[in-house]
N, C-alpha and C positions, 0 to 999 in steps of 0.2 A: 669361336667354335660354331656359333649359330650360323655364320654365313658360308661357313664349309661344308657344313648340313646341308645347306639351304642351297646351294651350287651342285653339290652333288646329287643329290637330288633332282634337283631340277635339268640336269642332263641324264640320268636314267629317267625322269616322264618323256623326254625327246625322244630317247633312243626307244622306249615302248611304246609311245604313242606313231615313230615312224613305222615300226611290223605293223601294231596295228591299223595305219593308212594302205597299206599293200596290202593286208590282208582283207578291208573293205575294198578295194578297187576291184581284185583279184571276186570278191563274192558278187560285185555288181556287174560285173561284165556280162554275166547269163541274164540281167534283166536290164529294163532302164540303170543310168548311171547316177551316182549325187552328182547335184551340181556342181561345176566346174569350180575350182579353186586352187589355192599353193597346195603341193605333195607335202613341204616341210611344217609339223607341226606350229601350232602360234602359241606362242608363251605370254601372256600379256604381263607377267612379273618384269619383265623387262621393255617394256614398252609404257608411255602413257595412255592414257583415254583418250587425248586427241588424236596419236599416233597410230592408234588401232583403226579410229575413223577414218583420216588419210588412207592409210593402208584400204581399208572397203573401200573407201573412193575408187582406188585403183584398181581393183578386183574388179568392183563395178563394170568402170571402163573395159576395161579387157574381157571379161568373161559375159556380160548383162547383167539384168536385173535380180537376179538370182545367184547368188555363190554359196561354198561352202570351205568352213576354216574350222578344221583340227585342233579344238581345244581341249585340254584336261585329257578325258576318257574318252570323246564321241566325239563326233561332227557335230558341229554348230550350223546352220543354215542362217542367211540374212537374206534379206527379200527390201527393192528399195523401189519396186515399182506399184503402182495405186492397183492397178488393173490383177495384178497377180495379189493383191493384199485383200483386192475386193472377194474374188475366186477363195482365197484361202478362209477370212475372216467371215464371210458373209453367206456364202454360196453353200459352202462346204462348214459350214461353224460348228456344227455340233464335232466334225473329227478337229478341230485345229483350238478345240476349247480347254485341253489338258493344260496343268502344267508339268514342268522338267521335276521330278524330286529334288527336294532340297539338300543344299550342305547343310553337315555338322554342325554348321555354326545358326547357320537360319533356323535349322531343327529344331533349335535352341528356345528362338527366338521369337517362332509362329507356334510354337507348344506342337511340335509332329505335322505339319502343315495343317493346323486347324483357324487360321485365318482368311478372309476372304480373297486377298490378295497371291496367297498360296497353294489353298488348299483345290482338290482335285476335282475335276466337270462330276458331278455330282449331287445325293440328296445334300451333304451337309453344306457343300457350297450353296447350293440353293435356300438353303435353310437362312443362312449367316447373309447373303446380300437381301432375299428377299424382309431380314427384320431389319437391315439396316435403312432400305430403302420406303420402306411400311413404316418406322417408326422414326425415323429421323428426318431422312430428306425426301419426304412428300410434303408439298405444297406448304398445307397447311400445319405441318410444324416446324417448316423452314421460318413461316411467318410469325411463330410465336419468338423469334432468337430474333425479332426484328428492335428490341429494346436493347439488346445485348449489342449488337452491332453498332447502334446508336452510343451506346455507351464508348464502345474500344473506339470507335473514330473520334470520340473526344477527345481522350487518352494521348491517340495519332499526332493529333492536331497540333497540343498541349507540348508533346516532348519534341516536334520538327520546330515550333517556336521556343521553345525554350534551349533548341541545340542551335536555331540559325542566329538566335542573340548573344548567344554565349561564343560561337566561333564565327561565325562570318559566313555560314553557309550549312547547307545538310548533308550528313553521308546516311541516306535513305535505307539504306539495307536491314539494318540493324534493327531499326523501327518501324519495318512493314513485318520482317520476323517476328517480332515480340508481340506486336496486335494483330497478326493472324493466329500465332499461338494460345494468345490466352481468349481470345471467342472461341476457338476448339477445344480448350482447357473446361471453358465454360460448357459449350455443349456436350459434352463427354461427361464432366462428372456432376454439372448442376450446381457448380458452386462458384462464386466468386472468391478465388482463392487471394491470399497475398501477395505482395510481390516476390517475395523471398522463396514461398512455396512453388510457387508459378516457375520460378527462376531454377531452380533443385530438380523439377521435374523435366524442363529444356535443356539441361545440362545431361543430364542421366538418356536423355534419348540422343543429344549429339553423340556424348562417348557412346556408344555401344554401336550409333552406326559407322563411327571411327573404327572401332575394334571388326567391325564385322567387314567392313571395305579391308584393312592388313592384313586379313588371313584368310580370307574366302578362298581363294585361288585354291589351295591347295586342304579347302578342309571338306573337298569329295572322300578325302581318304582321310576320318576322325582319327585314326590309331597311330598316325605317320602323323599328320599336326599337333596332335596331342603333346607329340616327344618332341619336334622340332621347335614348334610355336607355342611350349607348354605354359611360358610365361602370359601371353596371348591370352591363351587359349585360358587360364585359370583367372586373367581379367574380366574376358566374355564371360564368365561365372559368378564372377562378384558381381559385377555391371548388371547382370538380370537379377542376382539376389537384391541387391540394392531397389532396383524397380518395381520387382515384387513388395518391397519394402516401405516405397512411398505410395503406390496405386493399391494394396489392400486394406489401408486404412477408409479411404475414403470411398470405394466399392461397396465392405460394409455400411458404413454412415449413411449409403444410398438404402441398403437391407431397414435400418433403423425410423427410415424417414416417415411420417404421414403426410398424406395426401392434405394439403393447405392451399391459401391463396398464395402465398410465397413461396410455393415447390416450383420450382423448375425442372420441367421435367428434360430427362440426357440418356444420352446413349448407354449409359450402365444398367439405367435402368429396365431397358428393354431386352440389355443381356441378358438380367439377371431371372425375369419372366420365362425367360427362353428354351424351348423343350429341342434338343435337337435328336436328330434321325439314328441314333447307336446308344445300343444299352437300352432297348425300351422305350425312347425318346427321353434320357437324360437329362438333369440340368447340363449348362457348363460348370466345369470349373472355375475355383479363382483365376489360378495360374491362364486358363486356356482367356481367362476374362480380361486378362493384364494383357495380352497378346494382341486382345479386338481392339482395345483401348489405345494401344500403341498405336496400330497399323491406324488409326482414326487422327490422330496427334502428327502423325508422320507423313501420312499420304493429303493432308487437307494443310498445311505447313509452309515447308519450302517450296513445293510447288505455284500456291499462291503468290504466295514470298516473291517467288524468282520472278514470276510473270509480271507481277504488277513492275518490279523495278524495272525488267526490261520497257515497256508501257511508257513509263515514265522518262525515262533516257530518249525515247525516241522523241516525246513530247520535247523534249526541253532542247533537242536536238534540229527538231524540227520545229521552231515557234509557231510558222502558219499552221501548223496542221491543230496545235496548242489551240491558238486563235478559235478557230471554225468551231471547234469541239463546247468552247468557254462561250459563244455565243449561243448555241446549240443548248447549252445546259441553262442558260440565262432566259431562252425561252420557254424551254419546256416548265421551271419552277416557277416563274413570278416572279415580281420584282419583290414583294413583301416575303419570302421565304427566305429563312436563314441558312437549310440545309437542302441537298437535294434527297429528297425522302423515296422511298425504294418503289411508290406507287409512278412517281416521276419517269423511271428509269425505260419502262414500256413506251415514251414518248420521242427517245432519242436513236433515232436511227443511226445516227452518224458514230456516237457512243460506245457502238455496238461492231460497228466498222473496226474500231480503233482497237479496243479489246479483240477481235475474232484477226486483227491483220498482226498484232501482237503475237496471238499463238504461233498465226501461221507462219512467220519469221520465226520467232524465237521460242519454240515450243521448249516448255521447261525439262522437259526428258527426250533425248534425242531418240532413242530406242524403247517401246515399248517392255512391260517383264515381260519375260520370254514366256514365247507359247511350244505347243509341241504336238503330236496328232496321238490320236489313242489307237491308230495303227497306223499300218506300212500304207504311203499314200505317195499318189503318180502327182506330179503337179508340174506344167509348163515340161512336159516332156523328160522331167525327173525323177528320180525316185527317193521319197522323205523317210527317210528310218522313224521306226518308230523311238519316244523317249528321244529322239533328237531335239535340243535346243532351237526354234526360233525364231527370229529376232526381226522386227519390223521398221525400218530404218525412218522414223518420224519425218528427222528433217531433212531428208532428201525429199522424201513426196511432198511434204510442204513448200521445196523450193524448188520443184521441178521444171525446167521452160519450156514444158512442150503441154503442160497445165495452167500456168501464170505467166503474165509479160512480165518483165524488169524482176524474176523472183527473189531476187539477194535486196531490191529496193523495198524501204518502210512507206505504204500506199493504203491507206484505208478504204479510200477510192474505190478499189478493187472487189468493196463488198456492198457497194452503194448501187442506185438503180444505172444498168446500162453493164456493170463490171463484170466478171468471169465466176468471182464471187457471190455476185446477186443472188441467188439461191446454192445456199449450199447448207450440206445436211452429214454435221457432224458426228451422226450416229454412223455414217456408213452405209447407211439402210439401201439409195438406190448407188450412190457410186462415191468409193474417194477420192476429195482431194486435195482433204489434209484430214490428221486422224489426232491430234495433239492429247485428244484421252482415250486413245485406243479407236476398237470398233469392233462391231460382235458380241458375243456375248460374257468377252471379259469386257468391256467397254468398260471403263471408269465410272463408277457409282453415281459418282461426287459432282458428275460435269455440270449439271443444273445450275447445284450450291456454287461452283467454284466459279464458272460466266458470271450469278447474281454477284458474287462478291467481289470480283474483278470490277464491274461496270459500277456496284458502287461506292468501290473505293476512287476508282479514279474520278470518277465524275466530280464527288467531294473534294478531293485532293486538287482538282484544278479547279473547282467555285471559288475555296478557300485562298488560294496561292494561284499568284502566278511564278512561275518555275523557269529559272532560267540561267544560260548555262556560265561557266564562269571562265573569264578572257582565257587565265592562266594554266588553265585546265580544263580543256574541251574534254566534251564525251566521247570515251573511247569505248565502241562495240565490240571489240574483240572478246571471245568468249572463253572461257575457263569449266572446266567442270570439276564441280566438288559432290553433292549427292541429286545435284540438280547440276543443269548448263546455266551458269550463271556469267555477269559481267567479269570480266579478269580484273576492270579496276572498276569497283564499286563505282555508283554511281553519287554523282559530289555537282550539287547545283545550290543556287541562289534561291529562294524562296522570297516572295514579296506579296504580303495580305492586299488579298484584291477591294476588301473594305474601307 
């Protein structure tokens, strides 16, 4: 019965979404047009993630750098050239800083868009990145999480030698997840949690971003998912009751705590201080406090996750490039050091190469979250509705050939002196090109934290090991997307202590 629903349905959003395509054509013909795109609405319920890309590809091709595709309710815009990205994101940023309103289901799940990630170009936006950025990822209390880090890459270490003895080899994934998780576990709530607890809490954010990927599509319209996707939709309601369940416990605990030598101070903390722009200047709430906690656990996570595996596949894929790198870190520490310690990390040029040619291959989100303009704006000869979706197509600019030589090739080279890469300025500021945490003034908070901890994961990870790949099972780049673009077949290599 669900999927008779779910079929009929989904040919009355076709047949509405096609008047209303004529009906937009028909309205823009008195002024510039949208950009060129299919007449025929795009359903992505019947399509995959990689087969929607493909599909832009083709648009691409055929129309330029600029299309537009008929999703849901509205045009979507995609944009996959640096130069139009720069114009939109840079030039013009304060109109293309909005975001799209959220579904039903996110509504849910950012508490009315009151996350940073969500919420609208504004005081409260301003309010929520400027404490996150002031209270967590400035400088000097990035360096105080410098023990904690030390700590999870023991942990790292400990469970890649304890899995390449026990089977013959590492499936890396799993264990760059888990100790990226619980440093973010750590900096968030301040606590060194258990394994079990730690473990209850990664669970409860996988499902819900499982439950929110099944039924997003169609939960622009809450009262029509309600009934179709009631089962869904009444899970995405336990799944947050449940999180509110384990994140208000320890939130309070932070209310409770004195000021010690043994406080660690965390991102709840600074919530909970926090006066924001409505009602007076307001606390937060709990609920609105589980939501920052989330979007902090989620966005600082897989992404890491993804990158580093990518990173490392390449290495082990590429032994010389391994090589260079392992020599490289062997100078910068000394021979007397056991670890490569994060004051090190400022001395490795080539380190930096390796991680920055990483993104720009493999950037862990093909698509930035969607922006949108806070009115009707002209761009590249078109005309952008306002409240329209769009979409900034990552790893096209990052792999563009008329930007980068060989751009589909793994070249670190490319950021070292002499390369095309040599100076480049991942903010966007004077030109992009590659954007991997955005650019503008949604620019990714986090990119600081997330380079340092890219550069000293791996650096450790290859002093520690040499990584290498296995006869029966080469590494295979082919790419899969699940809430990140991740390897299709995890990455499975040899490990061997360089001690």
């Amino acid at each position: 019965m669900e999927n008779l629903l779910f079929y009929l349905f989904t040919l009355a959003i076709s047949l509405s979404l096609t008047i209303l395509l004529f009906s937009q054509i028909s309205h823009h013909r008195k002024g510039l047009p949208l950009p060129p795109g299919p007449l025929a609405p795009l359903l992505p319920l019947r399509r995959s993630s990689f087969e929607i890309e493909s599909f832009l590809r083709g648009l691409f091709k055929k129309h330029g750098p600029i299309v537009s595709v008929n999703i849901a309710s509205r045009p979507a815009i995609f944009i996959s050239d640096r130069t139009l990205a720069h114009q939109a994101l840079i030039q013009h940023g304060a109109t293309f800083a909005e975001r799209p309103t959220t579904n039903a289901v996110a509504h849910i799940l950012n508490s009315g868009q009151r996350s940073i990630s969500s919420a609208k170009h504004g005081p409260l936006w301003r309010a929520l990145r400027r404490n996150l950025m002031a209270e967590i990822l400035q400088q000097s209390r990035v360096q105080m999480f410098a023990p904690a880090r030390k700590w999870m890459l023991s942990i790292l270490i400990d469970r890649l030698k304890v899995q390449m003895e026990r089977d013959g080899s590492v499936v890396a994934m799993e264990s760059f997840q888990f100790a990226m998780f619980c440093l973010l576990v750590l900096m968030c709530f301040g606590e060194k949690l258990d394994e079990a607890k730690i473990r209850e809490i990664e669970e409860i954010q996988k499902q819900l971003m499982i439950y929110f990927v099944k039924i997003q599509v169609f939960s622009a319209y809450p009262a029509i998912t309600k009934i179709i996707f009631r089962k869904r939709w009444n899970t995405i309601l336990a799944l947050r009751k449940r999180q509110e369940d384990l994140f208000s416990p320890l939130i309070r605990a932070r209310k409770e705590k004195k000021e010690g030598k043994d406080i660690i101070y965390s991102y709840v903390d600074s919530l909970l201080d926090l006066k924001i722009p409505e009602d007076g200047g307001r606390k937060l709430t709990e609920g609105e406090i589980v939501s920052l906690c989330s979007e902090f656990l989620t966005g600082g996570t897989d992404t890491t996750a993804t990158a580093l595996q990518w990173i490392m596949a390449n290495l082990v894929k590429q032994p010389e490039i391994q090589q260079k790198l392992w020599t490289e870190i062997e100078e910068a520490m000394g021979k007397d050091s056991d670890e490569v310690k994060e004051e090190d990390l400022q001395k490795m040029v080539y380190l930096k190469a390796v991680v920055l040619e990483g993104l720009r291959r493999h950037p862990p989100g093909h698509f930035v979250l969607p922006h949108t303009v806070s009115e009707d704006f002209d761009l590249n000869g078109y005309h952008i509705p306002k409240d329209a979706p769009i979409n900034f197509a990552v790893a096209e600019i990052g792999c563009n050939d008329s930007t980068w030589s060989d751009p589909f090739e793994f070249k670190p080279e490319r950021f070292t002196e002499g390369g095309e890469g040599e100076v480049i300025d991942l903010t966007g500021t004077k030109e992009i090109k590659m954007m991997p945490f955005g650019a503008g003034r949604r620019i990714c908070p986090g990119m600081a934290l997330a380079l340092m901890h890219l550069e000293y994961f791996v650096a450790n990870l290859v002093k520690e090991f040499k990584w290498e790949e296995i006869d029966e099972e080469k590494v295979d780049l082919t790419e899969k997307l699940e809430f990140t673009t991740v390897m299709k077949k995890p990455l499975r290599a040899r490990i061997v202590p360089r001690k």
